[in-house]
C-alpha positions in Angstrom: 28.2 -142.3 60.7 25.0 -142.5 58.8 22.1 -145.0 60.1 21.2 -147.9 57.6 18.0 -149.4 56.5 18.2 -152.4 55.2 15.4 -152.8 52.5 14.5 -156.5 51.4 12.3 -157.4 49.0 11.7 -159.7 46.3 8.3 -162.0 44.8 5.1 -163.3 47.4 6.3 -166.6 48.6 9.9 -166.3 48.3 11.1 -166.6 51.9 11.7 -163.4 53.1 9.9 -163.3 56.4 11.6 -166.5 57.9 14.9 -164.2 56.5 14.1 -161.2 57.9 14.0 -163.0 60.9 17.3 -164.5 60.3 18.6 -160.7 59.4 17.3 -159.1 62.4 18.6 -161.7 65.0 22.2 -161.3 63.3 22.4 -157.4 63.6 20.0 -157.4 66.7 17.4 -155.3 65.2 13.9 -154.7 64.0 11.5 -155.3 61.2 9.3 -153.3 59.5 7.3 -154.6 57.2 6.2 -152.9 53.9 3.2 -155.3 53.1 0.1 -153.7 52.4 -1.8 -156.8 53.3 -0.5 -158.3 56.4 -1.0 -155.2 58.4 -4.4 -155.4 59.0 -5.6 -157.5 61.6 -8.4 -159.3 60.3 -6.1 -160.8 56.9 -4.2 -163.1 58.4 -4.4 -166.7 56.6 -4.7 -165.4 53.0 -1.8 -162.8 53.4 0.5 -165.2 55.0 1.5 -163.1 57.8 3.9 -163.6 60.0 2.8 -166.2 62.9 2.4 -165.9 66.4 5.8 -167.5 66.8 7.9 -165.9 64.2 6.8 -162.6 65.7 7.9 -163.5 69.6 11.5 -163.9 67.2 11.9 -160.7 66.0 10.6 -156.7 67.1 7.8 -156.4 64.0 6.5 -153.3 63.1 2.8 -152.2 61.0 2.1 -156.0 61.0 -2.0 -156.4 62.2 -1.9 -152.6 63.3 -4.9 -151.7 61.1 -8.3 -152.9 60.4 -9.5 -153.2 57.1 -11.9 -150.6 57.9 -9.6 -147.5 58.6 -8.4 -145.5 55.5 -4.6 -146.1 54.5 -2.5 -145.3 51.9 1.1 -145.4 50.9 1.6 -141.6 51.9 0.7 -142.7 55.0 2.9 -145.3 55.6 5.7 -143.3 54.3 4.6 -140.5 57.0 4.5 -143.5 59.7 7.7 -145.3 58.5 9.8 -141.6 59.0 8.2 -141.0 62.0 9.3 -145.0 63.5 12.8 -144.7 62.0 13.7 -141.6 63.7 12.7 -143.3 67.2 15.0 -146.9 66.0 17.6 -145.1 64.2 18.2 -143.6 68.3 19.2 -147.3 69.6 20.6 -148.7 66.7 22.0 -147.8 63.7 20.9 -150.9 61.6 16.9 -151.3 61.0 15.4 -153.8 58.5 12.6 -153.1 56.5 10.9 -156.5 54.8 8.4 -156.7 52.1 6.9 -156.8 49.0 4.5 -154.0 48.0 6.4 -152.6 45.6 4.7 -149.0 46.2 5.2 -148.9 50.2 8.7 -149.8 49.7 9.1 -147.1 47.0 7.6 -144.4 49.2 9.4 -144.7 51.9 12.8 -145.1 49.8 12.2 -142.7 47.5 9.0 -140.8 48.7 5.8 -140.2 47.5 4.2 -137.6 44.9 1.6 -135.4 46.4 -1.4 -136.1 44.1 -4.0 -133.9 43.6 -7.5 -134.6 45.6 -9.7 -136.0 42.9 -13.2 -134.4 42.2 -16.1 -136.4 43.8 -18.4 -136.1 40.9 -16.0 -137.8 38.6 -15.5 -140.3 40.8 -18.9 -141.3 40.7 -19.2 -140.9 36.9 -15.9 -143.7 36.4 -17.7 -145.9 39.2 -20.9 -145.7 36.9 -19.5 -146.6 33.7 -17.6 -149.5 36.1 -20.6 -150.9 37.2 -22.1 -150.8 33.7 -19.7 -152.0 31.4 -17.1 -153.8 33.9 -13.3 -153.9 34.4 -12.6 -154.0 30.6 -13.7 -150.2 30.3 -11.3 -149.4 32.9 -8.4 -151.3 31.2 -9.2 -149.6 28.0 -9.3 -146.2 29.5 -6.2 -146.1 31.1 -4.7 -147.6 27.9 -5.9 -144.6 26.1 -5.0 -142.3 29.0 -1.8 -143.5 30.2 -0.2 -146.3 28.6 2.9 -146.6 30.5 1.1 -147.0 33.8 -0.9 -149.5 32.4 1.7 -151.8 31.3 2.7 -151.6 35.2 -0.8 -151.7 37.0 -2.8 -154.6 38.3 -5.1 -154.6 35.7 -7.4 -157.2 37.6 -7.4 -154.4 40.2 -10.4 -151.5 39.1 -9.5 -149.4 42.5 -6.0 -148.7 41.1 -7.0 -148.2 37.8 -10.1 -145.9 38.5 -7.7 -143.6 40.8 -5.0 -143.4 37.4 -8.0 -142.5 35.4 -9.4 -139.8 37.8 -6.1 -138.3 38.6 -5.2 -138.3 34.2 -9.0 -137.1 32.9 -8.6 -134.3 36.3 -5.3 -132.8 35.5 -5.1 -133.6 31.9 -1.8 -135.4 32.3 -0.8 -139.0 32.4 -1.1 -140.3 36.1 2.2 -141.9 35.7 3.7 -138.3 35.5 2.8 -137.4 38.5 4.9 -139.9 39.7 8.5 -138.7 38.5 8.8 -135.8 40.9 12.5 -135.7 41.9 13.6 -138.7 45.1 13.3 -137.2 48.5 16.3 -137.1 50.1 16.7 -139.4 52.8 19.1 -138.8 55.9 20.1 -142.6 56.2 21.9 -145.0 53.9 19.8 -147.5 51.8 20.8 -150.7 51.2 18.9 -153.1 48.8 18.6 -156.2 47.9 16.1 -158.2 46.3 15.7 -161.9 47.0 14.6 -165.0 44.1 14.6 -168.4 43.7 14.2 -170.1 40.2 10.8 -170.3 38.4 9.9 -173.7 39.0 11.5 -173.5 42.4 9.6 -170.2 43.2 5.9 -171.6 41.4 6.1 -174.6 43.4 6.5 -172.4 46.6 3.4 -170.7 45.9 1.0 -173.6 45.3 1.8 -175.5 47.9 1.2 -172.4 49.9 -2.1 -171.6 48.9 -2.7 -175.5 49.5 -2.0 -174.8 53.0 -4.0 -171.5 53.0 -7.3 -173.6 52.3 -5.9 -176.5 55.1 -5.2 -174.0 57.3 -9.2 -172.6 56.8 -8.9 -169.4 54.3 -12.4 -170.1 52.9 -13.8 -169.9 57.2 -11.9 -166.5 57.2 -13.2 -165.1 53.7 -16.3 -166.0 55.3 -16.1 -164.0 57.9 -15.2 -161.3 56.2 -18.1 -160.7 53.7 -19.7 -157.9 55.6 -16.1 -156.0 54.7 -16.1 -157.0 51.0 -16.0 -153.7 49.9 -12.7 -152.6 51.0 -9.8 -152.3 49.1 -7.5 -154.4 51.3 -10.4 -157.7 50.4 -9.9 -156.6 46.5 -7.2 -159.1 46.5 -5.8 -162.1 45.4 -6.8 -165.1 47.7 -9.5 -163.2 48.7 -11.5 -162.2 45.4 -11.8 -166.2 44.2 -13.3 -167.1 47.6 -15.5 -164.7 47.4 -16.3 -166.3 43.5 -16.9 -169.5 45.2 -19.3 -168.2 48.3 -21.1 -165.9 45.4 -21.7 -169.8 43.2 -20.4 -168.5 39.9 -17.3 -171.4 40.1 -16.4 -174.3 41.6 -14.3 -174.7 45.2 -11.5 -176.3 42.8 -11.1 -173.4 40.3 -11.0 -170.9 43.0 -8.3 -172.5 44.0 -6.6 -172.5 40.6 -7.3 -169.0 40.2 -5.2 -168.4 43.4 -2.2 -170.2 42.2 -2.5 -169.0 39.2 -3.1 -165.1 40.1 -0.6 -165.4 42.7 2.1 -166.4 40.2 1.4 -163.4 38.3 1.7 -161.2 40.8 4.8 -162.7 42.1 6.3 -162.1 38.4 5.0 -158.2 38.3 6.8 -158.1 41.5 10.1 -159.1 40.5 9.8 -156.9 36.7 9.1 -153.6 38.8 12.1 -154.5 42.0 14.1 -155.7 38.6 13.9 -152.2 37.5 15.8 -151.2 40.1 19.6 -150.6 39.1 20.5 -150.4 42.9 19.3 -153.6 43.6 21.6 -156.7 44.5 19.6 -159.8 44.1 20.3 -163.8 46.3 18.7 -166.6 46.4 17.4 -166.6 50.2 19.3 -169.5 51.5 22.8 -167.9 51.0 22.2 -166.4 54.4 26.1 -166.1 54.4 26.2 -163.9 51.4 23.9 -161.6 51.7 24.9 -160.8 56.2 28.5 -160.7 54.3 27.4 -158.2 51.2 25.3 -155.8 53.8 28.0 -155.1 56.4 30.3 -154.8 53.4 27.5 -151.6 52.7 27.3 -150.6 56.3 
């Protein structure tokens, strides 16, 4: 019999740790997560990671296992996540993997394409053109270069965007084609399923969440964090409109707008790219019932 991972995703807010939790008590397993955020120890209020009591419930793996300072990629985590599984996969043939980064789920699914290494001198060339002219030269040049990848990117993101413009302008190809190589195959079953609530039901979530971020005290850890502003994992939502605020350029109350408002459009790219997914099976998280009943229907 074939092992099973158990892949759960779905938008930011949406319940799936507190089911996760639910999922690995029931089949007495473990979680790996496959957010890109809450591993590293020093995000912990503005990525909503799991809490000190919700992980004594459940085995977690790659949550606060990184600092914002080492290097990390998805490759990486796919390398990582093979290497975990074929240690879990010895005691039990169930494992759940939890999450919402849509490309750390993919690589480990699917794998990852081995990109070329990009040329430091064009690097510096798209970072000076950046710097100059700001984020709207990046959007435009990846329109020009590769305009299926930029109807997908976060195109308030310029690190995901600059590395889609070095890899197309280096190889003179589209980055996105680089990312069609065939699926890996993998030497356990897959199942999916993606988890949703309605709109107003899932909007509602995430402001009151981001409410309770700034109770909690995100601004005292955004403070903390400014000597790290630079890296990638701070050049996020929740983290970038702080840092608005600290800089002066808007008020305490639109940062927080801007949260709940760049957090639900995240949440919606979430669910388009997981929606693309013909293998996914998608419940609303409280049908608990359902979705224990459809997975050992898979297993």
């Amino acid at each position: 019999m074939k092992s099973n991972l158990i892949v759960i995703v779905g938008p930011t807010a949406v319940g799936k740790t507190a089911l996760g939790i639910a999922l690995a008590h029931h089949f007495g397993t473990e979680i790996i997560s496959s957010d890109s955020r809450q591993m590293f120890r020093e995000m912990h209020i503005g990525t909503a990671a799991p809490t000190e009591e919700e992980l004594s419930q459940a085995v977690h793996h790659f949550v606060k296992n990184k600092s914002l300072s080492d290097y990390y990629n998805a490759s990486m985590f796919e390398f990582d996540v093979m290497d975990l599984l074929v240690n879990l996969f010895r005691t039990n043939d169930k494992v759940l993997m939890v999450g919402g980064s849509t490309l750390y789920v993919d690589a480990v699914c699917y794998g990852i394409d081995d990109l070329p290494s990009v040329d430091h001198e064009l690097r510096k060339q798209i970072m000076e053109r950046f710097k100059e002219e700001g984020i709207e030269y990046l959007r435009q040049q990846l329109k020009q270069l590769d305009p299926e990848h930029y109807l997908k990117v976060d195109l308030k993101n310029p690190n995901r965007m600059m590395k889609a413009i070095e890899i197309s302008l280096m190889t003179g190809k589209p980055y996105s084609s680089h990312l069609t190589a065939s699926r890996k195959e993998r030497d356990f079953n897959i199942i999916k399923l993606g988890i949703n609530r309605p709109r107003a039901e899932l909007f509602d979530r995430i402001n009151r969440r981001v409410e309770q971020m700034v109770t909690d005290g995100l601004i005292g850890e955004v403070k903390s964090l400014i000597h790290l502003r630079e890296t990638n994992g701070l050049k996020t939502v929740g983290y970038r409109e702080i840092f608005d605020y600290l800089d002066g350029t808007i008020s305490l109350e639109q940062a927080i707008e801007n949260i709940k408002t760049n957090t639900r459009r995240y949440a919606k790219r979430q669910i388009t790219w997981f929606s693309r997914d013909k293998e996914m099976v998608w419940f609303h998280p409280d049908n608990t019932s359902d979705i224990i009943s459809y997975i050992e229907s898979k297993l």
